[in-house]
TORRO-626472 format. One record per residue (C-alpha): chain; y, x, z. Coordinates in steps of 0.1 Angstrom, whole numbers. Layout:
# residues N
  chain      Y      X      Z
      A      Y      X      Z
...
END
This chain:
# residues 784
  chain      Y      X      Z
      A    179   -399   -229
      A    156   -382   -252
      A    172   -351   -275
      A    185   -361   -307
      A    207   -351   -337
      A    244   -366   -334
      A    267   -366   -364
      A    303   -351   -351
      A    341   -350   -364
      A    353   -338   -335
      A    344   -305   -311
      A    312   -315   -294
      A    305   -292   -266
      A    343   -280   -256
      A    332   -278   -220
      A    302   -256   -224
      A    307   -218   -230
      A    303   -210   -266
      A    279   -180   -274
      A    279   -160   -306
      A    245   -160   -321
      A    241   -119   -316
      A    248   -120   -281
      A    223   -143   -275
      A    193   -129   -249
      A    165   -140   -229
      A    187   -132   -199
      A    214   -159   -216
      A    221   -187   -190
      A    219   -218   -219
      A    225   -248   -189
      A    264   -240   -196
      A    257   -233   -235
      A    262   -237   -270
      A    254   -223   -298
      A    270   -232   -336
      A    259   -220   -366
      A    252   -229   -408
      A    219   -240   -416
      A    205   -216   -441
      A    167   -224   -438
      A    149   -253   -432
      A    110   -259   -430
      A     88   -291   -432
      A     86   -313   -406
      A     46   -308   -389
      A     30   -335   -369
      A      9   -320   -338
      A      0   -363   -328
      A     13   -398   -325
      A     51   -393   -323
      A     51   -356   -318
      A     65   -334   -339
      A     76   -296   -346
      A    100   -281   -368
      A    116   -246   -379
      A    148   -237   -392
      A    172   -208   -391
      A    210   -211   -386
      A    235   -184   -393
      A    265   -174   -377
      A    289   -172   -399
      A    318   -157   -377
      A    286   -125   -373
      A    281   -123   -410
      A    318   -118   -420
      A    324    -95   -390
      A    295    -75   -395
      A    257    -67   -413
      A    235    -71   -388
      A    200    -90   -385
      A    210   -105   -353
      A    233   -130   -371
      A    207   -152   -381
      A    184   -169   -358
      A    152   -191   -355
      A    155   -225   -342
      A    124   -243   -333
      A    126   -280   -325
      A    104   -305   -309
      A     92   -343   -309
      A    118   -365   -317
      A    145   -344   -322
      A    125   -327   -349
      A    121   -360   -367
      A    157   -370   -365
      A    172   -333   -380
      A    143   -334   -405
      A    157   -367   -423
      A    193   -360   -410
      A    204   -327   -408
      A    208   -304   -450
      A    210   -270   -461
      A    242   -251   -456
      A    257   -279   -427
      A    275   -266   -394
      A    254   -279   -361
      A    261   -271   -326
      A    233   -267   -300
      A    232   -272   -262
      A    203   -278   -241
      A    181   -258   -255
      A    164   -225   -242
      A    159   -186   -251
      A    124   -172   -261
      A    111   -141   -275
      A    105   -143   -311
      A     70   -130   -320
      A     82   -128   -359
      A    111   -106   -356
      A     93    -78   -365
      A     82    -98   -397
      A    109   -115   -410
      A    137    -87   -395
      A    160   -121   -378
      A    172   -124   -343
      A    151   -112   -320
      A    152   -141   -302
      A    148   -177   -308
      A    164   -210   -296
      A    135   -239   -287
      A    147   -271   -282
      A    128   -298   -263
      A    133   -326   -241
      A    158   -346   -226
      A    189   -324   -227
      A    187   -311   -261
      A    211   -322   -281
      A    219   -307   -319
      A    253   -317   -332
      A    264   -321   -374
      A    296   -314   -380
      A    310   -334   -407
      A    347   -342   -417
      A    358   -375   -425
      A    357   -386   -464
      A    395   -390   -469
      A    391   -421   -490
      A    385   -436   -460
      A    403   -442   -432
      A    401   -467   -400
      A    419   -503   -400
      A    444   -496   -370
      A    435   -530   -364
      A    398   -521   -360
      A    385   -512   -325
      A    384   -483   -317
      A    348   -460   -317
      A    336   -430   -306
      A    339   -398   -328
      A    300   -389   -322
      A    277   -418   -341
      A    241   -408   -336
      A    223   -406   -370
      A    191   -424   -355
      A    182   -446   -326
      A    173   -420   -297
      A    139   -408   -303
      A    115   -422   -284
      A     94   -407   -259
      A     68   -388   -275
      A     33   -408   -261
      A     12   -371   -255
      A    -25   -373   -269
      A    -52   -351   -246
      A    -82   -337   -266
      A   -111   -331   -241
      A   -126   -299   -238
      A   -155   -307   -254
      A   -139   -315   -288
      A   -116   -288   -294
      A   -120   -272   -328
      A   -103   -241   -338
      A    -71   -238   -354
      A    -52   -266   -340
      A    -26   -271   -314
      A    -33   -295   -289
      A    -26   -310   -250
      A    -58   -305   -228
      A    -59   -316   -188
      A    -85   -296   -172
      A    -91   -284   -135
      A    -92   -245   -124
      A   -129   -227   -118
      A   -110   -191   -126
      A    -79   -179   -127
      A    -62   -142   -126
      A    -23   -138   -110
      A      0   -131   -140
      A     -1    -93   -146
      A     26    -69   -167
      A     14    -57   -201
      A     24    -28   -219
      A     50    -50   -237
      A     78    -69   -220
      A     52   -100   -210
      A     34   -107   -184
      A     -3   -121   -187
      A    -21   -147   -170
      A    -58   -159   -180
      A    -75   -192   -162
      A   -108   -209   -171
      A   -107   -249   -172
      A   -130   -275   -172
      A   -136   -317   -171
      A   -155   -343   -172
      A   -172   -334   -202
      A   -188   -300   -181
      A   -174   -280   -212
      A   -157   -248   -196
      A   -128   -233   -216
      A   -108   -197   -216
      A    -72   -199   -215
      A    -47   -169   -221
      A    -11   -175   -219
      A     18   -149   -222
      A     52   -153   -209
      A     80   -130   -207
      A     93   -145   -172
      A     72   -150   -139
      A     84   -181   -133
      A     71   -196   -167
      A     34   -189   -160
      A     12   -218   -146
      A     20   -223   -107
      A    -21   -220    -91
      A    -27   -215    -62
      A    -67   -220    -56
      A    -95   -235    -76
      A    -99   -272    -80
      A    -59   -271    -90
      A    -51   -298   -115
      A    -36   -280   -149
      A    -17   -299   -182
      A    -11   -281   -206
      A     14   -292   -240
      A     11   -274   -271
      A    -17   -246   -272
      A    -34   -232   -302
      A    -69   -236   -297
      A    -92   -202   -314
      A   -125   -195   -322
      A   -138   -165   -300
      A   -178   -150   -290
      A   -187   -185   -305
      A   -167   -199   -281
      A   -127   -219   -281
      A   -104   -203   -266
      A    -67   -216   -257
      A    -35   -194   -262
      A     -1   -207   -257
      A     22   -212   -288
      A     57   -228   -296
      A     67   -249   -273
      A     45   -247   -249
      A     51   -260   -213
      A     27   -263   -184
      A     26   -284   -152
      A      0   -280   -120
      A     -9   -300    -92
      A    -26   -297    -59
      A    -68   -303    -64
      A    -68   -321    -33
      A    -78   -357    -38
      A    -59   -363     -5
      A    -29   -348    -16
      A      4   -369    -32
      A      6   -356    -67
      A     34   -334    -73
      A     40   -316   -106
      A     45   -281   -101
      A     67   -270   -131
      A     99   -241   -136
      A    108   -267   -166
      A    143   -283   -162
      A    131   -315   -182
      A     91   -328   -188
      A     75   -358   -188
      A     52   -379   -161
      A     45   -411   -164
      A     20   -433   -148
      A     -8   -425   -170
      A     -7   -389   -159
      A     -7   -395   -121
      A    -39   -414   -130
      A    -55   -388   -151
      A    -48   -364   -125
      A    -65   -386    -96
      A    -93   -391   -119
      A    -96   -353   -125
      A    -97   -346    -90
      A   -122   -371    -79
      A   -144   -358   -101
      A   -139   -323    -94
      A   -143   -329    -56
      A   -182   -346    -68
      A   -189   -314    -85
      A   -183   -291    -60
      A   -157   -271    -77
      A   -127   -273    -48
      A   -124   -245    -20
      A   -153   -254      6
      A   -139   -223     32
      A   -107   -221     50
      A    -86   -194     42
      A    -92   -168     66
      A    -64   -156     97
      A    -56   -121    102
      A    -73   -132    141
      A   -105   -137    120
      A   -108   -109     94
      A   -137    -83     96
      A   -139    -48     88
      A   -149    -39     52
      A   -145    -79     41
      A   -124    -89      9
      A   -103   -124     18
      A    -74   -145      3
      A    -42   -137     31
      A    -15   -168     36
      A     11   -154     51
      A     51   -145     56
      A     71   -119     43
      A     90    -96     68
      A     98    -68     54
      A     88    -45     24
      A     93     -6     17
      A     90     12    -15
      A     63     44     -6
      A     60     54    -40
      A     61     45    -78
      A     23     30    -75
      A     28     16    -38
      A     47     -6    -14
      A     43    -18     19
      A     43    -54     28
      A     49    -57     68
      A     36    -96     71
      A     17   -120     99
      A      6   -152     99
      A      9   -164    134
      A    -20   -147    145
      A    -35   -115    161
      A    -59    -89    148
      A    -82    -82    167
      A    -92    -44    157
      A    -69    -16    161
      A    -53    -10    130
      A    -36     22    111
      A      1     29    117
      A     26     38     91
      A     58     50     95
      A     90     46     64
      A    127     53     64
      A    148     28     77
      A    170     32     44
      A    134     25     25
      A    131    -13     41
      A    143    -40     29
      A    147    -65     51
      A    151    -61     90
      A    145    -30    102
      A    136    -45    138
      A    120    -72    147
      A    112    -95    179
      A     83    -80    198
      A     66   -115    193
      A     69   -110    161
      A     59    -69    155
      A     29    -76    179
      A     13    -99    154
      A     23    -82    121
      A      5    -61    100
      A      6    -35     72
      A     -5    -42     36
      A     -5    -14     11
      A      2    -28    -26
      A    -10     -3    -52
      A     -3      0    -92
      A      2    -31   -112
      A      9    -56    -82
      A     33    -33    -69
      A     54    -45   -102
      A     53    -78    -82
      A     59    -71    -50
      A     90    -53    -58
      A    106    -88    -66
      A     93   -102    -26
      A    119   -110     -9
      A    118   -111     31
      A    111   -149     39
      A     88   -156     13
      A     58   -173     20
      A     30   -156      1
      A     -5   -159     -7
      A    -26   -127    -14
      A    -60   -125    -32
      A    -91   -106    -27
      A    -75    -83      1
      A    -93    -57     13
      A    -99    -47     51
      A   -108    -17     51
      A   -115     12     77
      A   -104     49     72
      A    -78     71     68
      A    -53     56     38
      A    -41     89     17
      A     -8     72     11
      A     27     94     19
      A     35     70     49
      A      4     75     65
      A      8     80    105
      A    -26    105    101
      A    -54    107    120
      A    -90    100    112
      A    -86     64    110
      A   -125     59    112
      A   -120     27    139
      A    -86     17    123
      A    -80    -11     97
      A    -56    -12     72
      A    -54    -40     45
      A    -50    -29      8
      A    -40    -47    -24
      A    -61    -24    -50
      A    -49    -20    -85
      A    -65    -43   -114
      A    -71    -78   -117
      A   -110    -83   -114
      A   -123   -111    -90
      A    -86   -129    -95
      A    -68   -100    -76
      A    -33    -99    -75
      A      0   -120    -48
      A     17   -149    -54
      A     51   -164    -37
      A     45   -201    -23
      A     72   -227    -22
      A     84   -239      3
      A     74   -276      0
      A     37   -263     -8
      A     13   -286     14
      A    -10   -252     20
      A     12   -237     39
      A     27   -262     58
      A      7   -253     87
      A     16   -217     88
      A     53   -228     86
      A     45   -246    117
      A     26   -217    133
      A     57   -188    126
      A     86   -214    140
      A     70   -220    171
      A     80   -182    181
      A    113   -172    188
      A    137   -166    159
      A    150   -130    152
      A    179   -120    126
      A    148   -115     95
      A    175   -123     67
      A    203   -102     81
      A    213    -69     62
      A    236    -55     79
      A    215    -33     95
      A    207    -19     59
      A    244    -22     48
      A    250      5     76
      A    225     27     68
      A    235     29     35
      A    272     23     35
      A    293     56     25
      A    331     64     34
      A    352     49      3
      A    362     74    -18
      A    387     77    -49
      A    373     92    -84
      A    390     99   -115
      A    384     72   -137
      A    400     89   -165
      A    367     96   -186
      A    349     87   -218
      A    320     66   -228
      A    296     59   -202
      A    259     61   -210
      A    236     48   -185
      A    237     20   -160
      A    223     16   -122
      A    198    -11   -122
      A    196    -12    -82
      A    214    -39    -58
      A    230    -15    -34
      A    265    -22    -19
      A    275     13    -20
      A    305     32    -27
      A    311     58    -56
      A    310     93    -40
      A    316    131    -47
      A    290    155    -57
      A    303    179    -23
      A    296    145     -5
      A    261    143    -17
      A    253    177     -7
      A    271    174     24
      A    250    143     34
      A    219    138     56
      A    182    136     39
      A    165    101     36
      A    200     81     22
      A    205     67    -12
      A    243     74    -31
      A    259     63    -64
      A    273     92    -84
      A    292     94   -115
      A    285    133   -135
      A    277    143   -173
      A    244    168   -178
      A    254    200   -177
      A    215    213   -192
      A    179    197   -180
      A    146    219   -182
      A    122    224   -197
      A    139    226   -232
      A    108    220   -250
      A    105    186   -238
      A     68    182   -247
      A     61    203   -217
      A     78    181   -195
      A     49    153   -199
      A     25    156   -169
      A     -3    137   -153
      A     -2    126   -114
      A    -26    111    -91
      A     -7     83    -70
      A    -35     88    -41
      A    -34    128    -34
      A      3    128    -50
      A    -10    155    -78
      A      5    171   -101
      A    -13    187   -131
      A     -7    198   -169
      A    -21    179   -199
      A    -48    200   -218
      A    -40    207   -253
      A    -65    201   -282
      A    -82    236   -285
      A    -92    237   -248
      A   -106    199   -254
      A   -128    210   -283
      A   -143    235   -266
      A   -149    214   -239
      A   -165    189   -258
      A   -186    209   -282
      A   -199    223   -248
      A   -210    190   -234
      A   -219    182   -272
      A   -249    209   -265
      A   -261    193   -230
      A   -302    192   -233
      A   -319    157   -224
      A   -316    124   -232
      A   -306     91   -213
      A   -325     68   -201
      A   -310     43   -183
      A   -322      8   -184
      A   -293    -10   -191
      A   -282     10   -223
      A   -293      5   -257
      A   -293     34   -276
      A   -291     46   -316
      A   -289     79   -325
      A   -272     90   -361
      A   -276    123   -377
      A   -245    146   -390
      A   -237    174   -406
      A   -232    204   -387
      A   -200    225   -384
      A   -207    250   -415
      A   -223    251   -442
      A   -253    270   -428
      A   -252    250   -396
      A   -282    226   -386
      A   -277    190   -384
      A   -270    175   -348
      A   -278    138   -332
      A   -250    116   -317
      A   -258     93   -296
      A   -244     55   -294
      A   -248     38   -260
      A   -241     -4   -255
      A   -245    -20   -222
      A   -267    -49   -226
      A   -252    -70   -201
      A   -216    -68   -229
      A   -236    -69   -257
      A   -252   -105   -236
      A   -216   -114   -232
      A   -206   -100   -276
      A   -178    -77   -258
      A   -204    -51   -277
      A   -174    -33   -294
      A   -153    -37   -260
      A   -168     -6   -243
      A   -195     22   -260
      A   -208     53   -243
      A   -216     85   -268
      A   -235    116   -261
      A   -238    151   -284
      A   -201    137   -295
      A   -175    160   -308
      A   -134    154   -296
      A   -131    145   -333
      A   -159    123   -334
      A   -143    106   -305
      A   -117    103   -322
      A   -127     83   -352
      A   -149     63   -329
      A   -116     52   -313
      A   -106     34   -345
      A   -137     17   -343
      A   -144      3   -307
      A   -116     -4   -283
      A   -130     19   -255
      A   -146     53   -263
      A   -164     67   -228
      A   -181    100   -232
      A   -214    108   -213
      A   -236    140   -210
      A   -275    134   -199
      A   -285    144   -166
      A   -322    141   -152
      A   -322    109   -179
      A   -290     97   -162
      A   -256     90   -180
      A   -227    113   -161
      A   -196    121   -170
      A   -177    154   -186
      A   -158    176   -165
      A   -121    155   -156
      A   -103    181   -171
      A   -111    160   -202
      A   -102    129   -211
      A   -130    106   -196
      A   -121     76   -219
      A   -108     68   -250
      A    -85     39   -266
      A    -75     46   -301
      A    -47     70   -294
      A    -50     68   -255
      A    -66     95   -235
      A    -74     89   -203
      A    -76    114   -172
      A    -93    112   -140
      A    -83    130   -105
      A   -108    154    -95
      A   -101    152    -60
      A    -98    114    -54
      A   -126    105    -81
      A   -160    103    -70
      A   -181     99    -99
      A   -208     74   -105
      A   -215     63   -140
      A   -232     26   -137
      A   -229     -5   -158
      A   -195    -25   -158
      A   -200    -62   -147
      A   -180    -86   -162
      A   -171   -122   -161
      A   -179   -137   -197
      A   -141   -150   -192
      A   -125   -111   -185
      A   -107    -89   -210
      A   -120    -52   -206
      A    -91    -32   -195
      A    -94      7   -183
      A    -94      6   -148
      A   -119    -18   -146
      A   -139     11   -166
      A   -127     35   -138
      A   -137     15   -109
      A   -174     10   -128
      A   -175     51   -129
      A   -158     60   -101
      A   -129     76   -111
      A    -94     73    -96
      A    -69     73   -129
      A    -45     95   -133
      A    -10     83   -142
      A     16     99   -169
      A     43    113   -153
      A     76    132   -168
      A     93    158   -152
      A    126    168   -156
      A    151    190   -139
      A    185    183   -143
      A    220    202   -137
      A    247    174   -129
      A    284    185   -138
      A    309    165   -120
      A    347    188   -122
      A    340    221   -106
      A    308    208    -89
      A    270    210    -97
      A    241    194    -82
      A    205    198    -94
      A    184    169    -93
      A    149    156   -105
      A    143    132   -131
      A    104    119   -124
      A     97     87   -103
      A    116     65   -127
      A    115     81   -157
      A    101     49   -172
      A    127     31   -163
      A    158     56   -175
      A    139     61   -207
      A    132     22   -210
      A     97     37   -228
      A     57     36   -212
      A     49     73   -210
      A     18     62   -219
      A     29     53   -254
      A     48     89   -255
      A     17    106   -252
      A     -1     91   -282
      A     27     81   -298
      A     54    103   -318
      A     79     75   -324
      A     83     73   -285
      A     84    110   -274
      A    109    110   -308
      A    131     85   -289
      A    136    108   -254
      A    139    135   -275
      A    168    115   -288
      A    181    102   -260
      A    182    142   -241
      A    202    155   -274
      A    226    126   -272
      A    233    127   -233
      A    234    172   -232
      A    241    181   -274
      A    236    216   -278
      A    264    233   -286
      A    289    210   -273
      A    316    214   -248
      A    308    194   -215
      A    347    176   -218
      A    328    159   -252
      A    294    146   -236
      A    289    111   -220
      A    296    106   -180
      A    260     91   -162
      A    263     64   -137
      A    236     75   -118
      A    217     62    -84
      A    206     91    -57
      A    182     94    -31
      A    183    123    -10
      A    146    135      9
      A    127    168     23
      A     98    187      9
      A     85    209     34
      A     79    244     24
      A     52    268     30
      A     64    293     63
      A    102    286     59
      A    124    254     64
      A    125    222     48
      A    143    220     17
      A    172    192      3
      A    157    175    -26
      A    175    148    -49
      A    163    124    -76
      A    175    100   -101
      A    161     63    -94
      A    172     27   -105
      A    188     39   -132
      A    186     33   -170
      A    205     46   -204
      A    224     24   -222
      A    241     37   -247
      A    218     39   -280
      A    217     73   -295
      A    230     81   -331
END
């Protein structure tokens, strides 16, 4: 049955776990839900096409607002079709409703209007939104009368909503519409520097019109399912904009996507994460007429995907393929160990990991470790690979076989010259990036049969792991106060000592609870470093007086450039005194992104101050300097910033980088992002790291330990936004004087529940030192 609005005497929803409107989340599990609240604000009822419909209101939870003052009692509701209708003509101001079926979002006006910051959408068949009204007492039943149900619906079920589709062609701006399209571009879902992740696609039909689409979702699993181009896409509610002359598609409230397979051979299956949508018959047609036409224009797949038997040195290729086993190397890289069936035929680079750094079997059949290989996942995909689990059947874009030594920690060594190795690089040009195939999907049904022809070996067992990391039990004193941070890891491991840590053998991972004794440095600000995640180094941030000078340097650089795909303007300005002569600054645009109107995406200067820069960020989104050089564009020196984004400096490895300044090609379809700027110059980015020594107190016993790797992730704050951003270095700041007060006594401070690894560092001329570091672990408590 459709959703709709039921009028109720009684308790609708008794089986179903109430929730209180402030501990809602987007981590809530609604199947087993409901939600009641007072109606406080209701908005018009909006039609988006023939019998579909959208609505806003916001209920209050009154239980919250006599307990307690905060914003989160109040919450956005945003309903759909004709559920929308029916609480439009049924449902008034200040009435009690209950809600199940619905689902959690991210509100994008929380910010605005200062109200939950989530919000409840409900949509499809197992919605359902409850009135509750009492009786009139004036009125009672004959006892003679039959007997009814306490729950009368308001309205006749609403109908299913009949979905109109706008083609391509006549989509104008500012509306929100339903498109069918088929893929000619697509980019894996990627993290942004908020809490969504990102996909973009390109889409096209029958009318040849080709059409952007950007859609952000907070969880994986919302994002369209595509697997190649010539996929089938439909897409429900997206807000069509006017961008470069062009329309654009972004998704909106409500939105809901569904893919199929390209293949006009193949049965059409919806691929969806939605509990509830609708098919009918008219879709399957539209779908069948989509790919018959695609398959006449050429836009499906005409090469197999390639084997690991067939892959050549130097050659970029999409990977099908299983999931062994995975090890974290560092914070921008893991290791995939995966085959496909098939045998390499070039000798390829060895790597070696901790057995307590694998997850997944440790040992494998020697069918199975002839034929696997090694694939190194670097920066933003290593985000995703961290959620691969061993078993998964995957499919990898735009690998790279390549020949040399790899500079990674878990390198074997050697020269490497003759040996492969495959690499994931960092970035999302040419639709980089690794996605987890289900197990039903047609395209990898011949792999499946491939990897179950050889014998089976204990892949999903983890007991091998559960002994490496199990630790004798151990009793603590439980007798403390508040606790202020949380392990974030999946380890079955026992609480254990301090003496036992120390005690213990390198390479193993522990779970300690201790309070913070002191950390260093005090001056936090110096605790903010950059590191290269190739060469592992680690290097201080220049402060503004050595930058000017650097720049007013470079500023004097004699020439001019040249190069022939630059356009150039020059501007005059005052000099730096009164007496001083006026100087030129130079304003370079690539034609090829002025072709493409991304001309305020990316501009080079020359004979630029650091605050010239500076105001120029405000301007453009990406500031890169350039000094002339035999009528060539090259960079500073990399102890400078090499590019700019409003706030954002951006820092280069010396060592790793090797520097080449030449035009950026882009796809009239990709967003600029900065290491698609590093790759066009040649410059291997450094990261932000932060540094921090701490002094662990647990009774009579110390322990010092490193706070670095996942600094991120106990500080719940980019380091990128805490070096241009005061608000964020004010909220570690925060968090340090709340976890180690000065001037407190240690009884008085917060106990940490903390995760532990143990490793070596090797030492120049004497033995290898014990080294320990916080990881998987995250504050909790919020500080005053």
């Amino acid at each position: 049955m459709p959703g709709r609005v039921v009028v109720d005497q009684a308790n609708p929803g008794a089986h179903l776990t109430r929730i209180p409107i402030p501990g809602i989340s987007t981590a809530t599990d609604s199947s087993q839900a409901s939600v009641k609240g007072k109606v406080i604000k209701k908005g018009p009822l909006v039609s988006l096409g023939d019998e579909d419909f959208v609505l806003k209101a916001v209920v209050e939870d009154d239980e919250s607002v006599r307990s307690s003052s905060s914003r989160n009692g109040s919450i956005n509701v945003i309903l759909f079709g004709g559920l929308a209708k029916d609480f439009s003509e049924a449902v008034s101001l200040g009435e009690v409703v209950v809600m199940t079926g619905f689902t959690v979002g991210k509100s994008p006006t929380a910010h605005k209007d200062q109200l939950h910051p989530c919000n409840l959408l409900l949509s499809g068949d197992d919605a359902c939104l409850y009135v509750l009204r009492s009786l009139s007492p004036s009125v009672s039943p004959s006892p003679t009368a039959p007997k009814r149900s306490s729950a009368s619906e308001v309205s006749k079920p609403a109908k299913v909503s009949k979905y109109t589709y706008v083609p391509l062609d006549d989509l104008k701006p500012g509306a929100v519409v339903n498109v069918y399209g088929v893929v000619v571009f697509f980019k894996q879902p990627y993290k942004t520097r908020g809490t969504d992740y990102c996909s973009s696609l390109k889409i096209t039909d029958q009318s040849n019109q080709k059409v952007v689409c950007t859609i952000f979702c907070e969880k994986l699993e919302d994002h369209p399912k595509i697997f190649q181009l010539g996929d089938i896409i439909r897409m429900h509610r997206v807000k069509t904009q006017a961008f470069g002359g062009s329309i654009n598609l972004l998704n909106t409230f409500g939105f809901s996507v569904v893919t199929f397979d390209g293949r006009p051979e193949s049965i059409v299956v919806p691929r969806t994460s939605s509990k509830s949508f609708h098919f009918e018959p008219e879709d399957e047609r539209t779908v069948n007429a989509l790919r018959t036409w695609a398959a006449k224009q050429d836009l499906l797949p005409t090469t197999p995907r390639v084997h690991l038997s067939s892959v050549q040195p130097q050659s970029y290729f999409d990977l099908d393929c299983q999931l062994l086993w995975k090890a974290q190397v560092d914070g921008a890289c893991i290791l995939l160990k995966v085959w496909d069936g098939t045998r390499c035929t070039h000798p390829l680079q060895d790597f070696t990991v901790e057995a307590s750094a694998i997850q997944g079997p440790s040992s494998l059949s020697r069918e199975r470790s002839d034929l696997a290989v090694n694939i190194l996942v670097f920066d933003n995909h290593a985000e995703i690979a961290k959620q691969l689990k061993p078993g998964d059947y995957l499919r990898i874009y735009n690998l790279h076989a390549t020949t040399g030594a790899s500079s990674v920690p878990c390198s074997s060594g050697g020269s490497g010259l003759n040996q492969l190795a495959f690499h994931l690089h960092g970035g999302t040009s040419y639709g980089r990036g690794v996605r987890v195939l289900p197990d039903d999907c047609p395209a990898i049904q011949e792999l499946r049969r491939v990897v179950e022809c050889f014998p089976e070996d204990d892949i999903f067992n983890e007991s091998a792991i559960m002994e490496i990391w199990g630790t004798p039990p151990e009793t603590l004193d439980d007798a403390r106060g508040c606790c202020a941070t949380e392990r974030r890891c999946d380890h079955a491991l026992q609480q254990v000592t301090l003496a036992e840590v120390k005690q213990s053998v390198p390479g193993q991972l522990f779970h300690v609870s201790a309070q913070l004794k002191s950390y260093q440095p005090r001056p936090l600000y110096q605790a903010l470093k950059l590191h290269c995640p190739k060469c592992r180094a680690i290097q201080e941030i220049p402060d503004d007086d050595f930058l000017s000078e650097t720049f007013l340097e470079a500023s004097k650089a004699p020439g001019r450039i040249t190069e022939p795909w630059l356009l150039s303007e020059s501007l005059l300005l005052p000099g730096d005194g009164p007496k001083a002569p006026e100087r030129t600054l130079y304003i370079h645009l690539s034609k090829e992104l002025f072709g493409e109107r991304k001309s305020k995406d990316l501009i080079y200067v020359t004979g630029a101050t650091l605050e010239d820069v500076c105001q120029l960020a405000a301007a453009y989104q990406y500031i890169l300097p350039v000094m002339p050089s035999g009528g060539s564009a090259s960079l500073m020196d990399l102890s400078a910033p090499f590019l700019f984004r409003g706030n954002k400096r951006y820092y280069g490895c010396k060592q790793c980088s090797q520097v080449s300044v030449k035009e950026l090609k882009v796809d009239g379809s990709e967003e600029i992002n900065e290491e698609m700027i590093a790759e066009a110059v040649g410059v291997k980015l450094l990261q932000y790291c932060l540094v921090l020594k701490l002094e662990l107190q647990q009774g009579r016993d110390t322990l010092e330990v490193l706070l670095w790797r996942d600094a991120e992730t106990f500080f719940q704050v980019s380091l990128e936004e805490v070096a241009a951003n005061q608000e964020a270095q004010n909220k570690i700041s925060k968090t340090m004087d709340f976890l180690c007060p000065p001037g407190r006594s240690i009884a008085k401070q917060p106990w940490l529940d903390l995760c532990l690894s143990t490793y070596t560092v090797k030492t120049d001329g004497g033995p290898n030192r014990v080294c320990y570091q916080v990881c998987q672990t995250r504050t909790t408590a919020t500080p005053p």
